[in-house]
N, C-alpha and C positions, 0 to 999 in steps of 0.2 A: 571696661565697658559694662554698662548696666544690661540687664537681661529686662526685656517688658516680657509685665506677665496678662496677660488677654483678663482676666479677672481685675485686674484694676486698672482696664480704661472704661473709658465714658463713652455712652453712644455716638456726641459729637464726634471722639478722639477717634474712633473706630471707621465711622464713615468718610472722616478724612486720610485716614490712611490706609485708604484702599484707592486714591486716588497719583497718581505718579505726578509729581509737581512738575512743571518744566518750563513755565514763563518766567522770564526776568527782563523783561522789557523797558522799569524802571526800579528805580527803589522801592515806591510802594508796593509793585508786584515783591520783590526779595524781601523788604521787611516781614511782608503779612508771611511767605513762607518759613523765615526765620522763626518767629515766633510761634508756628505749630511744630517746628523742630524740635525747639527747647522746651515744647509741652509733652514732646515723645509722641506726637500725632502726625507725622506723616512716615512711611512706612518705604515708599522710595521717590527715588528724583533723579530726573534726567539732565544733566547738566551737559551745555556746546562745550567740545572740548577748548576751546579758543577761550572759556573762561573762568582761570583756573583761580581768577579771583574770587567767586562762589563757590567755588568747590574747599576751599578754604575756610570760607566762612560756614558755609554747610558742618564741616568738620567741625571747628572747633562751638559751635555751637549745639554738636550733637554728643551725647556721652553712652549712645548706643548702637550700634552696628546699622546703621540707615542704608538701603543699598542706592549707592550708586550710578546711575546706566547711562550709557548711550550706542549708537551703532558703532559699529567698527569691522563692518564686512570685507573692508578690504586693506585693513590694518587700524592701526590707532589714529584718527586724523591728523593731529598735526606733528605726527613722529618724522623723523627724516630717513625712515625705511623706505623701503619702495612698496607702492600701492601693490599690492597685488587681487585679480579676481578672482572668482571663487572656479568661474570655469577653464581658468589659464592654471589653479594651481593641479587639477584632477587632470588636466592633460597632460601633465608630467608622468602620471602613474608610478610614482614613488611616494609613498606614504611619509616622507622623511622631510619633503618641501613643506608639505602641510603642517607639521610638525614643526617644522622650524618658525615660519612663517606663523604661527597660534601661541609660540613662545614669546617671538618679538610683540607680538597684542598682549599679552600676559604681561611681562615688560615694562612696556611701555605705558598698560592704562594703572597699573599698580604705584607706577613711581607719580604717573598726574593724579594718585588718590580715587581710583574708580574700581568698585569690587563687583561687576557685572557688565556682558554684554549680550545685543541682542542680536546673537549670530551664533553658531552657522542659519545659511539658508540650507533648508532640507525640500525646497520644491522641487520636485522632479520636473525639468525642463520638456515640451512637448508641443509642436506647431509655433507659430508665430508672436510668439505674447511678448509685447512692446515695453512691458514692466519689469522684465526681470531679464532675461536673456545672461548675458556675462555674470548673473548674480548666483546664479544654478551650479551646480559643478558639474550636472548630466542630465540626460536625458534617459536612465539606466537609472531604475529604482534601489537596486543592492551596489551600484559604486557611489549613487548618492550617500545612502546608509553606512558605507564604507568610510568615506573620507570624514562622515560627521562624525562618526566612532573618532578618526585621530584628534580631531578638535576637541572633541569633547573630553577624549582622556588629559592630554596637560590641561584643558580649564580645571579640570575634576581634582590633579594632581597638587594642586596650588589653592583649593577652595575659591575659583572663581568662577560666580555665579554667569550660566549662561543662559540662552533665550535658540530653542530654534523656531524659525519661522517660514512660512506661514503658515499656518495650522488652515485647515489640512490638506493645503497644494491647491489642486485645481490648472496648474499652467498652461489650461488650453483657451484662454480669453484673447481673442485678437485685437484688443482694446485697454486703455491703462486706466482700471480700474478706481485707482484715486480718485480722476477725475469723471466718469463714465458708468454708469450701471450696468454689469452685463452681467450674465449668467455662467456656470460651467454646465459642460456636458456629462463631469464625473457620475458616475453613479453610484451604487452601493458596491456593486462587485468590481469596479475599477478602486474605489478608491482603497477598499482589503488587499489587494491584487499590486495595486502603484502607490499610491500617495502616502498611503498609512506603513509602508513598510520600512522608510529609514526610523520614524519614531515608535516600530514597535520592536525595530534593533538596539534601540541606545535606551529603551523603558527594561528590556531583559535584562542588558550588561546593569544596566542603575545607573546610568548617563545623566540621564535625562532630567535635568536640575525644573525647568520651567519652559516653555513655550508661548509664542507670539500668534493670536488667533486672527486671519484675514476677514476681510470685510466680503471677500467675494458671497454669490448667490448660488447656491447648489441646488436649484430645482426640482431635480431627482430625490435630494435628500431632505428639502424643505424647502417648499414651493411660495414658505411666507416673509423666511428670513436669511437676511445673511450670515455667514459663518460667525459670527462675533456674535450676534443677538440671539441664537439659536441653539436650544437645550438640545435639541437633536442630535447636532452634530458635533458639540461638545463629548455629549454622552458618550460618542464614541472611542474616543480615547481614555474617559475612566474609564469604561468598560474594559479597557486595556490592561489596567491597573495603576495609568498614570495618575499621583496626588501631588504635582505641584502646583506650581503658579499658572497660570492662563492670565497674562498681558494680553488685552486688547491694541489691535493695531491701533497709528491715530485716528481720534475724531474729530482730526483737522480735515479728515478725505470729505469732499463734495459732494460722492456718489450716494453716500447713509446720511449727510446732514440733510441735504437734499429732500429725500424720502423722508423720514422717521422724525427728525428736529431734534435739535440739541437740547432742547427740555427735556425730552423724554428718553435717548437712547442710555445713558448713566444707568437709569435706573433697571432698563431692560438689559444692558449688557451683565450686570450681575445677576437677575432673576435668571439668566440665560447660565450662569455657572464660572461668568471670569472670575478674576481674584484682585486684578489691579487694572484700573481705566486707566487709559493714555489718551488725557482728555486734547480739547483744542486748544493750542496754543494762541490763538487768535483772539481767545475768552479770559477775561480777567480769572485770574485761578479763585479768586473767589466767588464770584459767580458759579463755577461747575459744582465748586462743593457746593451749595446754595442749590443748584439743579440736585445734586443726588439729594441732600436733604428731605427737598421734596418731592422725591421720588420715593423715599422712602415712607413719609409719611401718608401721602398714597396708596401704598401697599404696595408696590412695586416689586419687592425684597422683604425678605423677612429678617429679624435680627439672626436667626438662626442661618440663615445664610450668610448674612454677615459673619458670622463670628470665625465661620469655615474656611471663608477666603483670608481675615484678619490671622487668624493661625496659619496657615501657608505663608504670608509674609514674615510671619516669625519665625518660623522653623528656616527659613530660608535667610533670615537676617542670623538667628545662632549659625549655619552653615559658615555664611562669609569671614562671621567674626573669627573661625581659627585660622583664616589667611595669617600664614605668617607675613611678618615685617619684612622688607628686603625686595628685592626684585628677583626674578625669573630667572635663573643662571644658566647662561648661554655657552653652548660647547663651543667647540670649536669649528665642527662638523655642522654645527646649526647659522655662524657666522658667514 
């Protein structure tokens, strides 16, 4: 596998891969990503598990550690394990189901060729929130913390790149977000106190490979934007001493296209301090690059920001690459 070195890409090469590819609607769409593959310009990609024909082609087109991704919250989708959820496996309260359960995802996304996933959920569960419910493992900020620690050690065990989300909680919106704009009530000293406490458990151990930023609105903490567009609340997890990735949730959600427009959010989610957009699927993948572009030419983003998020994806694609070959070996006690 070839190592890219940030010194010998192109501003193009660099603004495209900070963008996570994930349309393939037709050939045109898979051609045009092919071909920024093979130029070493795109940095990851989210492929349905249902189509292990691109993920194929992704591979043998690629001759460097590309990551990956897709969800797999409640196992590998199309494994013939049993689904399990996140707040069916913490009800068990044996650390061992969990475990077992994160080996089979280990598994299973390694033999279908995916070296990242974007799970666990670390939101602490609280009131009625219509989006997430069975996705939580608790509503107890240190058994959340708890069971993403098990997940995270075999991700970590196997160099498999993980994602927890959604940065930074908030699960008290009695409304599904996606579609809806609404606020949290979090504030500063709750979110030190709840939200922020499984990811400043798995940033101590050295867990904590990368994170998924929500789109929610935290008013108390930034009355202008939402979590995803917002240096504010970003900050506060470097300030933790976290340096990985920060995946933007998608900007396929309604509630931020809505507001802000997909011309211009690209460009603010990096000024804002992600590292990789998870643009709209709904937009020709050329297009979004074509929006950051000129987002950037704007002034939007500075190349020095760029180049900060573009090293995170590298450091994280050398990670992946010492996965060994092979699958995840399965005890007996884990069967």
């Amino acid at each position: 596998m070839r190592k890219i070195k940030l010194e010998e890409m192109t501003l193009e090469d660099k603004l495209s891969f900070v963008l996570c590819m994930r349309r393939f609607r037709n050939e045109d769409d898979i051609n045009y990503i092919l071909d920024l593959v093979r130029r070493r310009a795109v940095g990851s990609i989210q492929i349905p598990p249902n189509r292990p024909d691109i993920v194929a082609r992704v591979r043998e087109a690629a001759d460097y550690p590309i990551i990956i991704v897709c969800d797999m919250e409640q196992g590998f989708p199309t494994s013939e394990r049993p689904k399990v959820q996140s707040l069916a496996l913490s009800a068990t309260g044996d650390m061992k189901y969990i475990r077992a359960f994160t080996k089979g995802i280990v598994n299973d996304a390694m033999a279908a060729g995916y070296n990242c996933v974007w799970s666990p959920v670390v939101d602490v569960l609280r009131g009625d929130c219509p989006a997430m419910g069975y996705r939580c493992f608790s509503d107890d900020a240190k058994t959340v913390a708890l069971c993403a620690e098990e997940m995270c050690r075999v991700f970590s065990e196997h160099h498999f790149l993980m994602s927890c989300k959604h940065y930074p909680g908030g699960q008290d919106i009695p409304v599904d977000t996606h579609i809806a704009d609404k606020g949290s009530n979090v504030d500063e000293k709750t979110l030190r106190e709840v939200d922020l406490v499984p990811y400043e458990h798995l940033i101590k151990l050295g867990l904590l490979d990368t994170i998924m930023v929500g789109h929610h609105l935290f008013p108390k903490l930034d009355p202008e934007y939402p979590a995803s567009l917002s240096k504010k609340v970003l900050d506060y997890i470097r300030d933790l001493g976290f340096d990985g990735i920060c995946f933007t949730d998608s900007f396929a959600m309604m509630s931020i296209l809505n507001k802000f427009g997909e011309d211009k959010i690209y460009g603010m989610a990096m000024a804002a301090g992600n590292d990789v957009i998870l643009p709209n699927y709904r937009t020709d993948p050329k297009e979004c690059y074509e929006y950051l572009v000129e987002n950037f030419k704007a002034g939007a983003f500075t190349e020095e920001r760029l180049d900060e998020a573009v090293r995170r994806i590298l450091r994280a694609q050398d990670y992946v690459s010492e996965m060994e070959d092979g699958s995840c070996v399965f005890t007996e006690e884990d069967e």
